[in-house]
C-alpha positions in Angstrom: 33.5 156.1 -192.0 35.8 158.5 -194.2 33.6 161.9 -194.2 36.3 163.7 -192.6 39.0 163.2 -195.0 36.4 162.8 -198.0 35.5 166.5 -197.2 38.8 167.3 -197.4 39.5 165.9 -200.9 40.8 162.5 -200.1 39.4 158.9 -201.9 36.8 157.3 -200.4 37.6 153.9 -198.6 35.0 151.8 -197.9 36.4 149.3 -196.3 38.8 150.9 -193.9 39.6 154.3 -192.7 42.3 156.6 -192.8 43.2 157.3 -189.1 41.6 156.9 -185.4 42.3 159.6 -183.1 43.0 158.7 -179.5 43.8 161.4 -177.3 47.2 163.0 -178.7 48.4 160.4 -181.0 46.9 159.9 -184.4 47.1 156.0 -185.8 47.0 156.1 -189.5 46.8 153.5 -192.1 49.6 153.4 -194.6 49.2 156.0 -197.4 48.6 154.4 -200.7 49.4 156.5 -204.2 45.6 157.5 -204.8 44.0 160.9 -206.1 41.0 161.9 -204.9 38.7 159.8 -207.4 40.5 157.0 -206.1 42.9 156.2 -209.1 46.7 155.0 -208.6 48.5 158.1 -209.4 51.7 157.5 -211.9 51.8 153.7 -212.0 55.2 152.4 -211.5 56.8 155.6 -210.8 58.4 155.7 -207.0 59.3 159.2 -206.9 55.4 160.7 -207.9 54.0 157.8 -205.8 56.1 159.0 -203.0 54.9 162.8 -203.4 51.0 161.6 -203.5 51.0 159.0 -200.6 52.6 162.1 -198.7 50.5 165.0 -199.8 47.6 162.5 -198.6 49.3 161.9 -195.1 49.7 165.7 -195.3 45.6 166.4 -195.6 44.8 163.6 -193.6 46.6 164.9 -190.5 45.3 168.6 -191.4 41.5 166.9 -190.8 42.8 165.9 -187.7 44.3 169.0 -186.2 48.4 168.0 -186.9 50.6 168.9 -189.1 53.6 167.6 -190.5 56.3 168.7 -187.4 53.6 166.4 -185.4 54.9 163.3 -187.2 57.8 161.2 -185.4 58.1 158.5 -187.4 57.7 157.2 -191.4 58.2 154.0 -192.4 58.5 153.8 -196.7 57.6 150.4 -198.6 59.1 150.4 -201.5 57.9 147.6 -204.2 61.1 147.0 -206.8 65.3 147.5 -206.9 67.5 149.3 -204.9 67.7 151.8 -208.2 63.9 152.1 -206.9 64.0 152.1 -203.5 66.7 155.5 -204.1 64.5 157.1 -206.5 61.4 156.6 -203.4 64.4 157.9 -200.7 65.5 160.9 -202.7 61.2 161.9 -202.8 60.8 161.5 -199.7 63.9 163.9 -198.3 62.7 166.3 -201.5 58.9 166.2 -199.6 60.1 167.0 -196.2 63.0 169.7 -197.0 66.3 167.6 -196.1 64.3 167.5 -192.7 63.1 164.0 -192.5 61.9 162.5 -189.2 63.4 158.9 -188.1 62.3 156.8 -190.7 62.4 153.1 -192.4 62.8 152.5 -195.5 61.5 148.7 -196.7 62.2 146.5 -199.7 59.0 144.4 -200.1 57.7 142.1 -202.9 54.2 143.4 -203.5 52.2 145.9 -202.1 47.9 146.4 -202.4 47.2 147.7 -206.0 48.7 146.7 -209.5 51.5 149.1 -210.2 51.4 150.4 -207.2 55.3 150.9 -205.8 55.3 152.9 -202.3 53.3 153.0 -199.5 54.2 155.4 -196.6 53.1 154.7 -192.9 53.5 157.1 -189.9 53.4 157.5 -186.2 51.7 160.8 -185.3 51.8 162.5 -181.9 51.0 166.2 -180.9 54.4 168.1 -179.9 53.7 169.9 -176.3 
């Protein structure tokens, strides 16, 4: 279900997979703060949450043939304060160089894993 990011160093998920691939356009679930074994990486902590759920978007769109200048939307759940939801912000322009596509960032109440705090989703097209 996963082999293709698995092989490149991603956790395996056994009950859903990381992206389909139609044509040009990659659909992705949202990136969750995991290493490669699987664990929830700095617990409670936006900013090193942040920099995980990206460098994971980051290899999954390598398996697939895109990079990052191929994504055109993020959209960034943020689980706590506004003091928080900065801390996550500030990550996420420090990840992408000042350069951040459009982008959403969300206030929500509870996201999949204990402790986790962010959870970035994307759109993903090939530029021409």
């Amino acid at each position: 279900m996963n082999e293709t990011e698995r092989a490149a160093g991603l956790a395996e998920t056994p009950s859903y997979r990381y992206a389909d691939l139609v044509g040009e356009r990659l659909f992705l679930a949202g990136q969750v703060p995991h290493d490669q074994h699987g664990h929830l990486v700095a617990p409670g902590d936006p900013s090193a949450q942040v920099r995980q759920c990206l460098d994971n978007l980051a290899a999954v769109l390598g398996t697939h043939g895109f990079g990052v200048g191929d994504i055109h939307r993020v959209v960034v759940y943020v689980v706590g304060d506004r003091p928080t939801m900065s801390a996550a912000w500030r990550a996420v322009t420090e990840w992408f160089g000042g350069d951040v596509p459009p982008a959403t960032l969300l206030g929500v109440a509870l996201l999949g894993y204990d402790e986790q705090v962010v959870e970035i989703d994307a759109e993903v097209q090939r530029r021409p």
